[in-house]
C-alpha positions in Angstrom: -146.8 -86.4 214.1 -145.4 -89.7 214.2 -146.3 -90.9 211.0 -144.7 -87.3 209.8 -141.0 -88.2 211.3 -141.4 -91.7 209.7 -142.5 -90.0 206.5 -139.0 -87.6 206.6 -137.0 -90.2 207.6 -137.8 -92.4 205.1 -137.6 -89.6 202.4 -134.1 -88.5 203.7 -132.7 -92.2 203.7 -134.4 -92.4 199.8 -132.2 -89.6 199.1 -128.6 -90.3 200.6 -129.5 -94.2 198.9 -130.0 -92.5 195.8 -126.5 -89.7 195.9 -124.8 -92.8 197.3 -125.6 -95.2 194.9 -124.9 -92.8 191.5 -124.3 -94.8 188.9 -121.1 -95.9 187.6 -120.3 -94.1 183.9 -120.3 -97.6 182.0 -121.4 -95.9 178.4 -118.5 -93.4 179.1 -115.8 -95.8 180.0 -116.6 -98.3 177.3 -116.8 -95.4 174.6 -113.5 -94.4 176.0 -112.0 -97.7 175.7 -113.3 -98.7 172.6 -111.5 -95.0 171.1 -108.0 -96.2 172.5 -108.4 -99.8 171.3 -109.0 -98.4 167.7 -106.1 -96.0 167.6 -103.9 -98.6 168.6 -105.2 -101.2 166.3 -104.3 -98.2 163.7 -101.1 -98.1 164.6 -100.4 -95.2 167.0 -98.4 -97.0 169.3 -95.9 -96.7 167.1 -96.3 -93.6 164.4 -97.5 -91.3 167.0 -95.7 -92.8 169.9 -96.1 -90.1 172.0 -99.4 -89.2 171.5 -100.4 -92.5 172.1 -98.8 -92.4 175.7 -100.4 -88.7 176.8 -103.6 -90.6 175.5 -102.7 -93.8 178.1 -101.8 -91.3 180.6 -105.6 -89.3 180.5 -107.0 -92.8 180.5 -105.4 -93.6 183.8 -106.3 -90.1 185.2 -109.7 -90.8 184.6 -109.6 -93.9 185.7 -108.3 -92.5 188.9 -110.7 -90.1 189.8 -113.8 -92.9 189.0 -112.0 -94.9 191.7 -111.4 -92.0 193.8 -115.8 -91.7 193.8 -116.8 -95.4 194.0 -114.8 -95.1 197.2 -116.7 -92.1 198.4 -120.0 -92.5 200.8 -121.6 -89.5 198.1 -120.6 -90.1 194.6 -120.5 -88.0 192.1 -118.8 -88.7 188.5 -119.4 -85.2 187.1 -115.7 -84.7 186.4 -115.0 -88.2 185.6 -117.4 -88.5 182.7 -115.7 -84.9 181.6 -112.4 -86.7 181.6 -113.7 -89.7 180.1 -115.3 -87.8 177.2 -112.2 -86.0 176.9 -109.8 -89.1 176.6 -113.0 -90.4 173.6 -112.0 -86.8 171.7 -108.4 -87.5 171.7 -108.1 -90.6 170.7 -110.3 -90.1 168.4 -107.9 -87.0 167.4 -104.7 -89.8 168.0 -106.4 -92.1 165.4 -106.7 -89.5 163.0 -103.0 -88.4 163.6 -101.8 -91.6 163.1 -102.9 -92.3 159.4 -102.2 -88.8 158.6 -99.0 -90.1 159.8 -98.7 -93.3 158.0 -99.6 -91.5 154.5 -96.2 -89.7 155.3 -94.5 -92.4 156.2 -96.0 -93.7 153.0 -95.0 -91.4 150.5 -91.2 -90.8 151.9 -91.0 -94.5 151.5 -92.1 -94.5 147.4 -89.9 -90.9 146.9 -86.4 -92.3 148.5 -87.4 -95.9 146.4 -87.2 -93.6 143.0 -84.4 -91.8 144.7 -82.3 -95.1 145.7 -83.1 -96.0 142.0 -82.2 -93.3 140.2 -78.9 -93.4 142.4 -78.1 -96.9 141.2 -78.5 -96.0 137.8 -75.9 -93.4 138.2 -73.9 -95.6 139.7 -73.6 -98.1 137.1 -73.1 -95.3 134.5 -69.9 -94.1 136.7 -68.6 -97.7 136.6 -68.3 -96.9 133.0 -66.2 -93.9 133.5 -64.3 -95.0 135.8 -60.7 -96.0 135.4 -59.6 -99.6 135.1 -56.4 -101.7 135.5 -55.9 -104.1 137.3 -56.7 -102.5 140.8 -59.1 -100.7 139.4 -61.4 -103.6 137.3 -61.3 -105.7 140.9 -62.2 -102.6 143.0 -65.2 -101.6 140.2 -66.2 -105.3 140.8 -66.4 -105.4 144.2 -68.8 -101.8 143.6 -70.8 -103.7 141.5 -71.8 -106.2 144.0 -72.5 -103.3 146.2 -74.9 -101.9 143.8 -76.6 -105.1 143.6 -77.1 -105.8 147.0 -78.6 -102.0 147.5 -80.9 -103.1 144.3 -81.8 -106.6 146.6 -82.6 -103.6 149.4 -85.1 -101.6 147.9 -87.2 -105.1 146.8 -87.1 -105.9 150.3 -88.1 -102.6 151.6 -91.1 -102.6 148.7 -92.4 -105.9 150.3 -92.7 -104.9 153.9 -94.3 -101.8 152.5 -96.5 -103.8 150.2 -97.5 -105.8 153.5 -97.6 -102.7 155.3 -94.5 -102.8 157.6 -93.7 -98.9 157.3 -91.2 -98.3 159.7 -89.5 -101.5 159.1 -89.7 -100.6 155.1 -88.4 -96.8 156.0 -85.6 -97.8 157.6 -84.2 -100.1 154.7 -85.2 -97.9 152.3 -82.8 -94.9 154.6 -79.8 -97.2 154.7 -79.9 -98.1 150.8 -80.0 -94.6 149.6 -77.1 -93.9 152.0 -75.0 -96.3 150.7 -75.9 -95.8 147.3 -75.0 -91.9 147.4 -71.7 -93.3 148.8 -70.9 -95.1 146.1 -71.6 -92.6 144.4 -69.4 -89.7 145.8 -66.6 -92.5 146.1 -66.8 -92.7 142.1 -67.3 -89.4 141.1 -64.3 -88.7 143.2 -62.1 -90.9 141.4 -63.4 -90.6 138.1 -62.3 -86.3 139.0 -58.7 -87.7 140.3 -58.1 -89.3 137.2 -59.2 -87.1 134.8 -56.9 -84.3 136.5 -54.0 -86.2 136.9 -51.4 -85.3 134.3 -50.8 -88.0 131.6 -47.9 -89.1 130.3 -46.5 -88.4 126.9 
């Protein structure tokens, strides 16, 4: 009989060693990690900004619970390798996001470059139009210098996109076509003045 209650109590102590002692996740956290390393090294941090954040968030919720067991006497990690599987799936979701993203970017980048080009082309041909004098030739002067300083613009916005500064290359690119349509309008206006006003005889 005594050999029986040794036997049980050995068994029972075998058992609360082995629920106590459940293994840490490892292959979960690393694979979890690993996902959010590569969508940042993509570039989600900044074209899905948000995204990126939620992602940071689940990480740290997961993170949360697998401290939450190690501090238990009875682990159990069920949930946190759910959570951690989870937060692999949307990063991996977040990556995929962000260079569905940064072909966007990409292409409203080259469309307002043709834009911003055509506009400077219109430009110069209003300069043409325009009315001259005195006032007139310095003011069309100082316009020209405008146009070629939007022209400087768009080479600079083509080489951060060439090196792959998007946002950077976006911006610039925004900014030129803005002030190129203002040009623009400011010609076209006064090319309409003076074709209205009444002419002396």
């Amino acid at each position: 009989m005594k050999i029986t209650n040794k036997l049980i109590g050995a068994l029972i102590i075998g058992m609360v060693a082995v629920t106590s002692c459940a293994d840490v996740p490892q292959t979960e956290i690393d694979a979890a990690t690993a996902a959010i390393e590569t969508a940042k090294a993509a570039g989600a941090e900044v074209y899905v900004t948000e995204q990126y954040n939620a992602l940071n968030d689940s990480m740290a919720v997961a993170m949360a619970s697998l401290e939450e067991q190690k501090s238990k006497f009875f682990k159990k990690y069920t949930k946190t390798v759910e959570k951690l599987t989870q937060v692999t799936a949307m990063a991996n979701e977040v990556s995929a996001n962000t260079e569905a993203t940064k072909e966007a970017v990409k292409a409203e980048i080259l469309a307002s470059m043709e834009e911003v080009q055509t506009l400077v082309a219109q430009g110069r041909q209003l300069i043409t139009e325009a009315p001259k004098g005195k006032e007139g030739t310095t003011a069309l002067e100082a316009i020209k210098t405008e146009l070629d300083v939007v022209e400087a613009s768009i080479t600079e916005s083509n080489t951060m996109f060439q090196n792959g500064e998007l946002k950077p290359s976006l911006e610039k690119v925004k900014v030129a076509k803005e002030k190129a349509s203002s040009i623009n309008t400011e010609l076209t206006e006064v090319i309409s003045k003076y074709k209205a006003a009444p002419r002396r005889k």
